[in-house]
C-alpha positions, -999 to +999 in steps of 0.1 A: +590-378+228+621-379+247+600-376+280+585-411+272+609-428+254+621-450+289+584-466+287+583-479+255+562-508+248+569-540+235+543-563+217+542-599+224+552-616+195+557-656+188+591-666+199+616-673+175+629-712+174+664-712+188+677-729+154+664-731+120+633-759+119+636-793+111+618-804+076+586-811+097+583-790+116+593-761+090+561-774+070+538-771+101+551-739+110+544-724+074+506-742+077+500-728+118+520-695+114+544-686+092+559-660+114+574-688+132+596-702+111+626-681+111+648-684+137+665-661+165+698-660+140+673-643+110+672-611+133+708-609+130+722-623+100+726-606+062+711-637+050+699-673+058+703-706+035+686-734+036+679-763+018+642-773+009+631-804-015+662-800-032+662-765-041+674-738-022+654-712+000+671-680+010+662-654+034+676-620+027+681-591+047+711-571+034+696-536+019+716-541-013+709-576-021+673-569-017+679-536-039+690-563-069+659-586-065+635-558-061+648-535-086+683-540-107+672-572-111+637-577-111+624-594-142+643-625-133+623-629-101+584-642-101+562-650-077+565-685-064+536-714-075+523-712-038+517-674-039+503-678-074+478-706-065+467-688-032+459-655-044+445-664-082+412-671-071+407-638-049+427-614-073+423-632-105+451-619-131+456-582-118+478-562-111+492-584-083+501-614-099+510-603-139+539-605-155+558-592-184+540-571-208+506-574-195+523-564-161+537-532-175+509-525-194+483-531-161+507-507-145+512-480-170+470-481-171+462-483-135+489-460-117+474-426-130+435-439-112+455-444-082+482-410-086+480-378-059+454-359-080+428-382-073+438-392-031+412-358-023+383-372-042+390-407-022+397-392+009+361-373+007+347-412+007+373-425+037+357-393+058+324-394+047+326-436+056+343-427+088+326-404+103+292-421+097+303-454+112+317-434+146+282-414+148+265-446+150+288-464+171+265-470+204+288-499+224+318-484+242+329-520+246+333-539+217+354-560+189+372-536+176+387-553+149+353-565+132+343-527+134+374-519+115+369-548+089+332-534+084+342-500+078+374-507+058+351-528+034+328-497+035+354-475+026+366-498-001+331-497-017+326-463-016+358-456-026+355-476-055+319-484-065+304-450-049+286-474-032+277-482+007+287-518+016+255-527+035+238-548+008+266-563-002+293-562+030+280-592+051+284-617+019+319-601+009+330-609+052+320-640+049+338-648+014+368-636+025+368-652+060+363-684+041+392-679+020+412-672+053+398-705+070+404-729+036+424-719+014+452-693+026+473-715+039+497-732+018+502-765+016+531-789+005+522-797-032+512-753-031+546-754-028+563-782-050+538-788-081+543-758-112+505-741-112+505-762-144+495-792-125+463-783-106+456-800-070+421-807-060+426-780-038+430-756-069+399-772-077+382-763-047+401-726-043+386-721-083+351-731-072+355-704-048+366-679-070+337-683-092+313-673-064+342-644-050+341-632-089+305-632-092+299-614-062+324-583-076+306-585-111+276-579-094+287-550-077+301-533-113+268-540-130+248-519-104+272-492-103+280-490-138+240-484-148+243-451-130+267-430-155+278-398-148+301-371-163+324-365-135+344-391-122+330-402-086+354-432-072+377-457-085+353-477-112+349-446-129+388-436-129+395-473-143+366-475-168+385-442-178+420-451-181+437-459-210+474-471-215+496-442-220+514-461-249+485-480-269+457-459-256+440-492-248+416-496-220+406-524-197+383-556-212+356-566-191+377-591-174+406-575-170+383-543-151+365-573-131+404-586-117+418-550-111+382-543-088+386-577-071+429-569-062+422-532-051+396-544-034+414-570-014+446-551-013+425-517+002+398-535+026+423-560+048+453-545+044+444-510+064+420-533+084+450-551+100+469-519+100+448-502+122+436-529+143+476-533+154+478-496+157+447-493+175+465-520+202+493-502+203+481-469+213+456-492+240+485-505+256+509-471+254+487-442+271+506-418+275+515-419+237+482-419+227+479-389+246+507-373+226+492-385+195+458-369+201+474-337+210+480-328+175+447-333+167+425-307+182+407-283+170+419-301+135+389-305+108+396-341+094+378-331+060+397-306+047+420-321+015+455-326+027+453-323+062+464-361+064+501-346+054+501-326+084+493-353+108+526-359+118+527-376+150+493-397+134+516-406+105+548-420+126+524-440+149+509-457+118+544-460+104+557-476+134+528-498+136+533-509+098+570-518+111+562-541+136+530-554+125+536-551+083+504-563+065+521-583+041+545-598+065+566-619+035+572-615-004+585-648-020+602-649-057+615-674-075+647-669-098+640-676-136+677-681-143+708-679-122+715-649-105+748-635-086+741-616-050+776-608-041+792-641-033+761-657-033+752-677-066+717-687-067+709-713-093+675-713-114+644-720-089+663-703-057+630-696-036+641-655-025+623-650+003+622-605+019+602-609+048+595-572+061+585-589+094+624-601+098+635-570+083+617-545+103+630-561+134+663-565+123+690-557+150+713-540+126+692-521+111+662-506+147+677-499+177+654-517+204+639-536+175+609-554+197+598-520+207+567-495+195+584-463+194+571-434+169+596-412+171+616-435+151+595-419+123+591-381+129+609-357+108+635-349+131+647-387+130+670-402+110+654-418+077+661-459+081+685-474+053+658-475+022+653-511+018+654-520+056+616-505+057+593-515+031+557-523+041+544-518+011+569-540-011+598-516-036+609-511-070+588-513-102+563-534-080+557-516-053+521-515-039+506-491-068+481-485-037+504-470-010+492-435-008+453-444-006+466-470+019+485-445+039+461-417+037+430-442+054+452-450+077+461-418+089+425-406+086+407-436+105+428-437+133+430-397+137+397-399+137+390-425+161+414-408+184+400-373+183+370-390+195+378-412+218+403-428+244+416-467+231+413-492+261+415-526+265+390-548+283+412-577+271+442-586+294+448-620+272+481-611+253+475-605+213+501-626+193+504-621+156+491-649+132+503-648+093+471-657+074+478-641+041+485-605+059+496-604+093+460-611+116+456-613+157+451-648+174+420-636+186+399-599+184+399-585+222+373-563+232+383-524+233+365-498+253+363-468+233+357-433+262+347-400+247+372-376+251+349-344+250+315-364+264 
């Protein structure tokens, strides 16, 4: 790595206002692209204060402040109304947005579906998904990223419903792309009215939801009148668990939410993840090259062999750094709270934004930069809490080592296969629209490495 380190590339990325955003323009900012609305001083500071509607809004990046939120602390820190209200009608009441008891009890039910004994059984359906889709894959110029949407959502039906995605796939895209069009972005009274008080946009986001939910009932009915013995993918690990404590299982409800939040949480997650890692690679050669190296002659199938894709791993790690799928996590303080000198009354609005964080000058040397070898095991390990794309503490994504595994997997496999170019000289910029999305999908030319 040493050899290349001099060429390292930097993404283009929105620039940062000079100073913190007036009212106005702070609320168009969060509407357009919430990446913009942190200034040039967030990169540098320990924390950022600010006043908004008469409550205060605080940025922080010091390690051991966001250790107390995240984890000493934690039960006096829910999510805001706005993140409530926007992801309730795609996720319903799992996992992702419960609280208190029936949080822990989700938790204690769902982690064991989702624990390392089970990642070889779900990284048989990632191959077996991935390698189909690349067989068929006749245009060596196309849009990359709706390939990757296409087969992540394959993946994430097969993975959980045993299931190809054909029947169903085009109707789940469009869903979801209407959610990201009308209802992802929050809006003023999103951000000032308790959930209690509904807006006629939660009307509209709940009319949604009915058809989202009715779409993901669907899919359970027709794989659930096909029993078997053995468990085969996610449904039947879930149908299957039981709470360690009360040996209770999932209701028919609670199964449909946990489906609809894996399902959203595994599908655009990865999808974003390796549509920025697939740019990144497209615009650094000569580390692609040094990526691909460690992958030949290497049989994708066998269990485990994502572990030993080192130089696959830090390239996806890197990419999660700059480009982190869920680019902010917002809390609100249930009752007053102490962070070092810092007193935050009741309603403080916490913001941890891993997209401020992971360019951080105190924590990255050449912060802007997409450099790897920042993650290989020779490196030094960042601080803990100054890298955490997939969230920390008791909530951490329950998800993180199916994510990390079909990360690895689909972009080994994509570059064992095949050199990443772009035809698309128009700069990508990074858009925050519920995960972190591109302005626009370039087209790619995909060249087989062994034709």
């Amino acid at each position: 790595m040493d050899t290349i380190a001099h060429r390292r590339f930097v993404p283009p990325v929105p620039a940062p206002p000079p100073a913190p955003l007036p009212m106005r323009q702070f609320l168009r900012a969060i509407r357009e692209n919430a990446l913009t609305i942190w200034p040039e001083q967030a990169y540098h500071d320990e924390m950022m204060v600010r006043q908004f509607f008469g409550r205060k809004n605080v940025l922080l990046n010091a390690p051991d402040a966001i250790h107390h939120v995240l984890v000493d602390n934690h039960a006096n820190y829910r999510r805001s109304a706005a993140s409530i209200r926007i992801l309730r009608p795609i996720t319903g009441d799992g996992l992702l947005l419960s609280m208190g008891e029936a949080w822990r009890l989700q938790r204690r039910t769902v982690a064991p579906a989702l624990g390392p004994r089970v990642i070889p059984l779900l990284c048989r359906h990632i191959m077996a998904a991935t390698q189909e889709a690349l067989d068929t894959l006749e245009q060596p110029c196309l849009d990359l990223l709706t390939f990757i949407q296409t087969l992540t959502l394959d993946i994430a039906g097969r993975s959980m419903f045993s299931l190809e995605t054909r029947q169903y796939g085009p109707e789940m895209r469009r869903l979801l792309t209407e959610f990201g069009e009308r209802f992802a972005q929050p809006r003023l009274f999103d951000m000032l009215l308790p959930t209690s008080v509904p807006t006629i946009l939660d009307w509209r986001r709940a009319r949604f939801s009915k058809r989202w939910m009715h779409l993901i009932e669907t899919m359970m009915q027709q794989r659930t009148g096909n029993p078997t013995e053995q468990p085969r993918d996610l449904l039947d690990l879930l149908l299957a668990a039981r709470d360690p404590e009360t040996g209770a299982g999932f209701s028919p409800t609670e199964l449909r939410d946990q489906v609809a939040t894996l399902l959203l949480a595994g599908h655009e997650t990865t999808a974003v993840t390796l549509f920025w890692a697939c740019l990144m690679l497209a615009n650094a050669g000569d580390m692609q090259d040094w990526m691909a190296e460690e992958l030949l002659s290497v049989d994708l199938t066998e269990d485990g062999v994502q572990a030993r894709l080192v130089r696959t791993r830090a390239v996806v790690n890197e990419t999660l750094r700059l480009f982190p799928a869920a680019f902010t996590l917002v809390r609100e303080a249930i009752l007053p709270d102490d962070i070092g000198k810092f007193q935050l009354p009741r309603g403080t609005v916490v913001m941890i934004a891993p997209f401020v964080l992971h360019r951080h000058h105190a924590f990255w040397s050449d912060p802007g930069a997409f450099d790897p070898s920042r993650f290989m095991p020779e490196a030094p390990p960042p601080p803990r809490f100054a890298f955490m794309p997939f969230g920390a503490g008791p909530r951490i994504c329950v998800g993180a080592q199916f994510a990390m595994a079909e990360a690895v997997l689909v972009l080994a496999a994509l570059a064992q296969r095949f050199h990443i170019a772009l035809r698309d000289t128009r700069p990508v910029l990074p858009v925050a629209v519920v995960t972190t999305q591109p302005d626009h999908a370039p087209l790619f030319q995909l060249t087989p490495r062994n034709p």
